[in-house]
Backbone bond lengths (Angstrom), bond angles and torsions (degrees), N, CA, C in turn:
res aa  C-N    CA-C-N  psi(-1)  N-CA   C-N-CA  omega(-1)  CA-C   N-CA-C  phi
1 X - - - 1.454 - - 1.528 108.21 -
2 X 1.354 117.77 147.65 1.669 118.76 -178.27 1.350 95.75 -77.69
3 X 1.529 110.63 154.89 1.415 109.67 161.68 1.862 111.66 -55.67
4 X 1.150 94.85 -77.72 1.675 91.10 174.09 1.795 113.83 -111.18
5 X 1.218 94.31 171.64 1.666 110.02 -176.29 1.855 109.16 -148.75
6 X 1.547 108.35 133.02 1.922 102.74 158.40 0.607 131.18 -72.14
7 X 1.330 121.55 135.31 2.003 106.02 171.31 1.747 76.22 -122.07
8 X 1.735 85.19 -171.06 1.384 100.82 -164.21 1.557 95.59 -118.72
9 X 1.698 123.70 137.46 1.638 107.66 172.39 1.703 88.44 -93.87
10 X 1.858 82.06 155.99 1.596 100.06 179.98 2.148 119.01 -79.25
11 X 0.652 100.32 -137.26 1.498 87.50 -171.92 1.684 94.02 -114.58
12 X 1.383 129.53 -6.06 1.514 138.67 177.20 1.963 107.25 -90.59
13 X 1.394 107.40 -13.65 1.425 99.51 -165.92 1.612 123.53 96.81
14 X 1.783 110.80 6.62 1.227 124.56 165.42 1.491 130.70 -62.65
15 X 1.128 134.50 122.93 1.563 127.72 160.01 1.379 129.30 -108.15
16 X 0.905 148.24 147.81 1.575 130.27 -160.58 1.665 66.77 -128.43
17 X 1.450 92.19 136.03 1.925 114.87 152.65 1.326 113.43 -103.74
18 X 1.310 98.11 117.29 1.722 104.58 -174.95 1.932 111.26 -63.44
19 X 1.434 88.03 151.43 1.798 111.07 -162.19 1.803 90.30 -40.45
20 X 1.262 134.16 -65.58 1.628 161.16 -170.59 1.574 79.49 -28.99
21 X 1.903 120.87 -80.26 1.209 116.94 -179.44 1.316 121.94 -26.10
22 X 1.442 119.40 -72.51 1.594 143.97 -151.11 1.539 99.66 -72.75
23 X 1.081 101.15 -32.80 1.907 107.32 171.15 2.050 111.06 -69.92
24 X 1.222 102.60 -40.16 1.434 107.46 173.85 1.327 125.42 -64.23
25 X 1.556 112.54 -29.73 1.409 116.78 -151.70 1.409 75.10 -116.58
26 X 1.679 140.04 -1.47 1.660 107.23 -160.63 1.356 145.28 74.98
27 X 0.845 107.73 24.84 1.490 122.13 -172.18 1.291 109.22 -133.03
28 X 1.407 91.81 140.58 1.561 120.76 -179.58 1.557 119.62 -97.05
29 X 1.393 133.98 179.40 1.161 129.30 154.16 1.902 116.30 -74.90
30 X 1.345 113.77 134.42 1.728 109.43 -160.73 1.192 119.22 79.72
31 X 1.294 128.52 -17.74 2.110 121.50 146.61 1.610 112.36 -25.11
32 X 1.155 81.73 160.43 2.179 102.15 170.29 1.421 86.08 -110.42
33 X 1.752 105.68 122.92 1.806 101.62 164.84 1.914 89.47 -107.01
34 X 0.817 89.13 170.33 1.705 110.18 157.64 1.579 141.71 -128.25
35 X 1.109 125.95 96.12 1.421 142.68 -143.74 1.829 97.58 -89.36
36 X 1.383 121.63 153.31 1.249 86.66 174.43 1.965 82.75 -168.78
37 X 0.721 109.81 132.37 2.003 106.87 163.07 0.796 133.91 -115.77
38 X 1.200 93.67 136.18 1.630 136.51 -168.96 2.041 144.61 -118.60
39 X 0.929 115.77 102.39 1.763 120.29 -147.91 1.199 115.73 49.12
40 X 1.488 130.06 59.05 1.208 139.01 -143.81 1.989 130.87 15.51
41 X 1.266 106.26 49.54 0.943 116.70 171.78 1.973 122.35 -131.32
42 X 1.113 114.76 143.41 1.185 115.94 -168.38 1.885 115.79 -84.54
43 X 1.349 127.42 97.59 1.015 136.41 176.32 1.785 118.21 -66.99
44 X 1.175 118.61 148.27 1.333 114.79 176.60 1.497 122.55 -139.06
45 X 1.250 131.57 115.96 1.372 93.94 -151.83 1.667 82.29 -136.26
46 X 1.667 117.26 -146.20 1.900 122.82 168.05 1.101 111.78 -128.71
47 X 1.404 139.86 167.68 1.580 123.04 178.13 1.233 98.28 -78.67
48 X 1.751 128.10 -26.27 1.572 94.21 -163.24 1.852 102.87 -71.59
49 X 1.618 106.24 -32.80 1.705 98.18 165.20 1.424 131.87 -13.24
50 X 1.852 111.72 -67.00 1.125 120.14 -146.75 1.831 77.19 -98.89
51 X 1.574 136.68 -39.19 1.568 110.57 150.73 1.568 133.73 -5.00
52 X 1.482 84.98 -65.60 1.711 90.09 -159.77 2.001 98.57 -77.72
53 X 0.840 108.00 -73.77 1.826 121.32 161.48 1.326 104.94 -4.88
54 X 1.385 131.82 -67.23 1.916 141.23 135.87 1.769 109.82 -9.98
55 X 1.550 116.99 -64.69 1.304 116.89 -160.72 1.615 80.70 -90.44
56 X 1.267 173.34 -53.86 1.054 147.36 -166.82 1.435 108.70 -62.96
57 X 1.359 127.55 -47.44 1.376 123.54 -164.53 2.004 95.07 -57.37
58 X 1.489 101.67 -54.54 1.449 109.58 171.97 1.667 111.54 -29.13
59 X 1.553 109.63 -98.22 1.384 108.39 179.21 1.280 121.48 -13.56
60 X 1.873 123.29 -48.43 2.050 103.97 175.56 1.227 116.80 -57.95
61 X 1.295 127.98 -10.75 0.915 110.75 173.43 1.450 140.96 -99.28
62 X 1.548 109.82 -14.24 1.396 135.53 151.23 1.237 142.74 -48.44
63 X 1.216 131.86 75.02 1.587 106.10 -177.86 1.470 142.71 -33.61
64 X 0.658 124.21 129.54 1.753 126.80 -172.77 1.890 108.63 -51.65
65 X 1.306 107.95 122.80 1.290 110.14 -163.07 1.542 119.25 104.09
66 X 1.318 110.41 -19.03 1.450 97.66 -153.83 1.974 88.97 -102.19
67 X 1.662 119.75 150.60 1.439 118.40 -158.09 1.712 80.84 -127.88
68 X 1.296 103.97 104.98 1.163 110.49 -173.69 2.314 110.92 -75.09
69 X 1.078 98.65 6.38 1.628 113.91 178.66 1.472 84.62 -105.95
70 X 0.796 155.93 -49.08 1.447 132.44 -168.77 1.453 111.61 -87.40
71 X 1.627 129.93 -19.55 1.237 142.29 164.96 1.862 97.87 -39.79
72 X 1.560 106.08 -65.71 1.496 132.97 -161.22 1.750 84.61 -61.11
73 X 0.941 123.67 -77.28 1.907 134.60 -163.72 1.646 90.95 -25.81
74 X 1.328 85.99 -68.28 1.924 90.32 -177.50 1.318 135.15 -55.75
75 X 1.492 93.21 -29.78 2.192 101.49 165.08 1.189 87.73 -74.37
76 X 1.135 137.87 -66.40 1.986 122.59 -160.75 1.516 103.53 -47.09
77 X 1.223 127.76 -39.86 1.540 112.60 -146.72 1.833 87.37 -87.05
78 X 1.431 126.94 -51.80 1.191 128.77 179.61 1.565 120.89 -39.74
79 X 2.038 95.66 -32.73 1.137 73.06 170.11 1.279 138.63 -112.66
80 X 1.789 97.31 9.37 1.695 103.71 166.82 1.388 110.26 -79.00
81 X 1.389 124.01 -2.16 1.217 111.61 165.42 1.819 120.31 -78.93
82 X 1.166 109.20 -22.32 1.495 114.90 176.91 1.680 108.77 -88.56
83 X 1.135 101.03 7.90 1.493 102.52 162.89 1.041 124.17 -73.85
């Protein structure tokens, strides 16, 4: 796949992302993309993308082992008990 490629927008505000793209990023026809700008440039990415990107930034900060859903279970119950 090229790093980048032109397309042309249509006179409605259309862009077609070539097949090479849509194969890289995962996407189908009927996906949710997410568009977003950035240093004046237009980013495009998928939610499960900016998902996973979320759970990595997450994990540095976690210690290994530690189940941050059972952390939460245990603040709730402690604190319906101090209710």
């Amino acid at each position: 796949m090229p790093p980048e490629t032109k397309v042309r927008m249509s006179d409605n505000g259309r862009v077609v992302i070539p097949a090479a793209f849509r194969e890289a990023l995962g996407v189908r026809a009927g996906d949710e993309i997410v568009l977003r700008m950035e240093d004046d440039e237009l980013r495009i990415t998928t939610m499960k993308q900016r998902i996973e990107r979320a759970q990595r930034l997450v994990r540095q900060h976690v210690k290994a082992g530690v189940s941050l859903v059972d952390e939460l279970i245990a603040e709730r119950r402690e604190a319906a008990r101090n209710e």
